[in-house]
C-alpha positions as CSV (number, residue, x, y, z in Angstrom):
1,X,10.6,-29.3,-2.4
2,X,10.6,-31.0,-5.7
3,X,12.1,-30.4,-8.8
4,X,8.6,-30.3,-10.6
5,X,7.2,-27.8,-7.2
6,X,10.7,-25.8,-7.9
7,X,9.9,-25.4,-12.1
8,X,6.6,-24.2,-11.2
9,X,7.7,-21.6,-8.8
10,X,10.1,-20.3,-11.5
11,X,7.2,-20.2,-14.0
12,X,5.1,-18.1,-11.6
13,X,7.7,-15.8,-11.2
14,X,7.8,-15.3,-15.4
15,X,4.1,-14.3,-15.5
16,X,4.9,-11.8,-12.4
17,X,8.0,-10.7,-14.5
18,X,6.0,-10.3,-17.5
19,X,3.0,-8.7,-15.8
20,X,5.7,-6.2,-14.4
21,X,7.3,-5.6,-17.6
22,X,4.5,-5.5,-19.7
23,X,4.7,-8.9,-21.4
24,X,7.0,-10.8,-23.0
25,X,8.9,-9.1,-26.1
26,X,10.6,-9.2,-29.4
27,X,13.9,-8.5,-30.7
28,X,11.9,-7.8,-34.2
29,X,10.5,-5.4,-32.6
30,X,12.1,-1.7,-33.5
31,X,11.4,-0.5,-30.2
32,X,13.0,-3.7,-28.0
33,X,15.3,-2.2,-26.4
34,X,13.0,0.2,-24.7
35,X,13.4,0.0,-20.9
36,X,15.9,-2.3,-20.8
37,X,17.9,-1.9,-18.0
38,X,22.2,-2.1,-18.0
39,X,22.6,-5.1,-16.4
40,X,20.1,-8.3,-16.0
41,X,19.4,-11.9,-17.0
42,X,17.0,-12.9,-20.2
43,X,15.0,-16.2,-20.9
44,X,14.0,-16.9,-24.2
45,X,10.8,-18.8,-25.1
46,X,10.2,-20.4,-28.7
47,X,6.7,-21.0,-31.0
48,X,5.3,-23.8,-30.8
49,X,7.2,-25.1,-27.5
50,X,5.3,-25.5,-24.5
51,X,5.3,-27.3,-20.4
52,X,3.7,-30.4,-20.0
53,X,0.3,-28.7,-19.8
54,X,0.8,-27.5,-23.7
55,X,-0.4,-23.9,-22.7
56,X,2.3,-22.5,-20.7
57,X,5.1,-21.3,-22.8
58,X,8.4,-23.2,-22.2
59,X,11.8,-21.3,-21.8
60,X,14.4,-22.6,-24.2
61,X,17.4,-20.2,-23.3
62,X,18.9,-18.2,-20.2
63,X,21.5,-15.9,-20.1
64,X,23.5,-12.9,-18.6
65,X,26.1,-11.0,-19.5
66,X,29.5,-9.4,-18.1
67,X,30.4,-11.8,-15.4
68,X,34.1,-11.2,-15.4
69,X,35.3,-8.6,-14.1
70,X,35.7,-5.4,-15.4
71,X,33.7,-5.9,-18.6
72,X,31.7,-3.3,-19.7
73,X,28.8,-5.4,-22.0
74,X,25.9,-4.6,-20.8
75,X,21.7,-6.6,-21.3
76,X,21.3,-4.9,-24.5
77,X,24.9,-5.2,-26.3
78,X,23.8,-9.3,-25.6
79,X,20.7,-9.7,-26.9
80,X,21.9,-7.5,-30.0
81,X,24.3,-9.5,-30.7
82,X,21.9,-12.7,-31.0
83,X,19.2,-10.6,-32.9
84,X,22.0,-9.8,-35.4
85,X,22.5,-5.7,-36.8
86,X,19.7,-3.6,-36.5
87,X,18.3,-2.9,-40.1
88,X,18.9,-6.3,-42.2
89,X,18.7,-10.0,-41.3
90,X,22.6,-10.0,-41.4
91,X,24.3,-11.2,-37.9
92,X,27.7,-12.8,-37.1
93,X,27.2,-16.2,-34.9
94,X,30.8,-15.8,-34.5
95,X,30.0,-13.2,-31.2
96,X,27.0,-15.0,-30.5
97,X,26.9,-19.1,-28.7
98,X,23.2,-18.3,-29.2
99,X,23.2,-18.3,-33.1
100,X,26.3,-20.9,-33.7
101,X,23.9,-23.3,-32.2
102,X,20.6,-22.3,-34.1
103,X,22.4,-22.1,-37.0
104,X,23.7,-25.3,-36.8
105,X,20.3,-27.0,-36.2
106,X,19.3,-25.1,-39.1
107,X,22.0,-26.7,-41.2
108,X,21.9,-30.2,-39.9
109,X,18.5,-30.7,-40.6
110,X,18.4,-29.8,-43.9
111,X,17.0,-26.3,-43.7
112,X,20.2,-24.1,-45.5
113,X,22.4,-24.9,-47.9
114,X,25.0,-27.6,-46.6
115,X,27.7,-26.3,-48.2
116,X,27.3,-23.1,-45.6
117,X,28.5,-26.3,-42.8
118,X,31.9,-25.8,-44.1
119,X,32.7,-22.6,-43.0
120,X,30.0,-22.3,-40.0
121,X,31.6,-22.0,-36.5
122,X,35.1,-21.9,-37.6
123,X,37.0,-18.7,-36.0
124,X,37.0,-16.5,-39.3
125,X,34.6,-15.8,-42.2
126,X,35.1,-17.7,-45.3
127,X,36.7,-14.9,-48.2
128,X,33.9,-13.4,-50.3
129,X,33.0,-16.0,-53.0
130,X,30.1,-18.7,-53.0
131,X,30.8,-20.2,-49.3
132,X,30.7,-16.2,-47.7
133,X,26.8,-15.8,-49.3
134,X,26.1,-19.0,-48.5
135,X,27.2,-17.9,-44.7
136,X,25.4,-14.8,-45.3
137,X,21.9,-16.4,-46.3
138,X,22.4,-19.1,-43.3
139,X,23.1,-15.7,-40.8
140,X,19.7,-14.1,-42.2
141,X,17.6,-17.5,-41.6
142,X,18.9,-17.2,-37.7
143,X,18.3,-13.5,-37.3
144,X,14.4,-14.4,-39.0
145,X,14.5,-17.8,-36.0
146,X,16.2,-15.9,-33.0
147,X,14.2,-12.3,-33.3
148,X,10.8,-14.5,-33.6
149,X,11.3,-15.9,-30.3
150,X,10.0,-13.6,-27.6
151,X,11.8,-12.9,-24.3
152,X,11.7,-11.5,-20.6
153,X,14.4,-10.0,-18.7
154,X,14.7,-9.1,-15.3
155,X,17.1,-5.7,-13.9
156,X,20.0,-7.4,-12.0
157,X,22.5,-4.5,-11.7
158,X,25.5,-5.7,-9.3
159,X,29.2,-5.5,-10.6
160,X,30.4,-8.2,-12.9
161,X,31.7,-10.8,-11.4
162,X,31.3,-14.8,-11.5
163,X,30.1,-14.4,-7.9
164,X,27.4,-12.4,-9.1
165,X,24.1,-12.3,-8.5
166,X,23.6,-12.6,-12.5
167,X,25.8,-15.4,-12.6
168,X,24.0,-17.0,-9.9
169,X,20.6,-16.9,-11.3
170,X,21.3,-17.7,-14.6
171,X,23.5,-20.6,-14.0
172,X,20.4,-21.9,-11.4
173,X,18.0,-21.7,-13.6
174,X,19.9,-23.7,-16.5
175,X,20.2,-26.2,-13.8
176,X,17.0,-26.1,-12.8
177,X,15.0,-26.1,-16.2
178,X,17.7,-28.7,-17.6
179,X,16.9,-32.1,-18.0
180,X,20.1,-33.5,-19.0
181,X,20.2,-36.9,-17.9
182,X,17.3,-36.8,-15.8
183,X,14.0,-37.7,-16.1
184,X,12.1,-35.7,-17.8
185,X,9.7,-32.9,-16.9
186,X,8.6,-30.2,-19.5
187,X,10.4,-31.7,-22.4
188,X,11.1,-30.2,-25.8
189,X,8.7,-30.7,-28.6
190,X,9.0,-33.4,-31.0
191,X,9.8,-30.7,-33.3
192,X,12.2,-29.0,-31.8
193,X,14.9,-27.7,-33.5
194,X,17.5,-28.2,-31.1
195,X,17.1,-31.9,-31.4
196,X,19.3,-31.4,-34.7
197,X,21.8,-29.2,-32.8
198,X,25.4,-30.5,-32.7
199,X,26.1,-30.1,-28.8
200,X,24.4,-32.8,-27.1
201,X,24.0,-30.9,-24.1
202,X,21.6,-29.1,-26.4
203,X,19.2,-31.9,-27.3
204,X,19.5,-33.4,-23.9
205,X,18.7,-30.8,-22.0
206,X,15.8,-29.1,-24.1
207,X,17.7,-25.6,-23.6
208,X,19.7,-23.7,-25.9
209,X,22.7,-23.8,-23.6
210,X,25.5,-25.5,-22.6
211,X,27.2,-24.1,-19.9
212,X,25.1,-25.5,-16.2
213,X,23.0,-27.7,-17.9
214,X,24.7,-30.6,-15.9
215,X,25.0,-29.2,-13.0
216,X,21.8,-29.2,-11.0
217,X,21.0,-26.0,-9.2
218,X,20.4,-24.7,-5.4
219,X,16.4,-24.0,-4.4
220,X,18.0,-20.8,-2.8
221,X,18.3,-19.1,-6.3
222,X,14.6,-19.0,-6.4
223,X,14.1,-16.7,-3.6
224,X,16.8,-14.2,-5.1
225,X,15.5,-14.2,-8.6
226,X,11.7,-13.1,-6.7
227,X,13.5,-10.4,-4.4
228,X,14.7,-8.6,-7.6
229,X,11.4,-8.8,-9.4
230,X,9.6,-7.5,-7.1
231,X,12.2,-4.3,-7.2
232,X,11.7,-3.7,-10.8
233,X,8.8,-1.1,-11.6
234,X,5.6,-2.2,-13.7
């Protein structure tokens, strides 16, 4: 099959997953982290980016957690730490690859403070003063970006491992939905914010990842990623 028959399959499977979840969600939301399970895989969508059709909500991010063995993260510790702590609009991008890179886009095009660029990304917090707030108001702008984005998740509860079936889907479906030097199908948005993002596997592939987006995927995954939908509950 083709890549294009492949990206459709994988999109019929998100509106059974979301029909079997009960729609897509968001980490705004108080209640978000009802019913989700230990252990799984999430894919992000963002406003205003849509598939070639421009109706069909486009996923921007995958991800998984605990693939080495014996961690003990679990589904919900992750997406916590990319919505950033419960109860303000602070976060720390630090613990999250997720908000380094929105946060950076957010900075290279001209949307916080630049001054915040000198300290952002670097392995420790600048010392309260002007730079730290600065930090602190670019942290809130990613919490407001990250928790507006909604998101779908599917159970995937096998031991951590990079042999994992987590690992396996997640690093698939990067390589599937990637168009890193390829041609494109289901590009980003004109507008998309990633396009100021310092990684370039980030504005090439349209995703906001970097780990798989080079390296293609197996049609295989597909059939795995249905098998444990169709065991989760709606």
């Amino acid at each position: 099959m083709s890549r294009q028959a492949d990206l459709d399959r994988l999109y019929a499977l998100m509106d059974e997953l979301a029909g079997r979840v009960g729609g897509p969600r968001l980490l705004s939301d108080p209640l978000a982290r009802r019913g989700i399970p230990p252990r799984g895989i999430y894919f992000f969508f963002e406003p205003g980016e849509f598939r070639a059709d421009g109706k069909t909500p486009r996923i921007v991010r995958v991800g998984t957690h605990a693939v080495s063995e014996g961690s003990k993260s679990t589904l919900w510790s992750r997406l916590a730490q990319h919505r950033g702590r419960a109860g303000s609009e602070g976060g720390n991008h630090r613990g999250s690859i997720f908000r380094l890179h929105v946060g950076t886009a957010l900075l290279s095009r001209g949307l916080a403070n630049a001054a915040a660029a000198a300290q952002w990304g670097t392995n420790h917090r600048p010392p309260e003063g002007p730079v730290r707030e600065l930090e602190r108001q670019v942290e809130a702008m990613v919490s407001q970006y990250i928790r507006a984005m909604p998101f779908l998740w599917v159970e995937v509860d096998d031991p951590p491992s990079k042999q994992s079936d987590r690992k396996l889907i997640e690093a698939n479906a990067i390589g599937l939905l990637s168009n890193w030097e390829r041609a494109a199908i289901d590009p980003a948005s004109v507008g998309w914010l990633g396009h100021w993002a310092d990684r370039q596997a980030v504005r090439g592939s349209g995703l906001w990842n970097v780990d798989h987006v080079d390296q293609g995927y197996e049609p295989g995954f597909l059939e795995v990623l249905e098998r444990y939908i169709r065991l989760m509950k709606s």
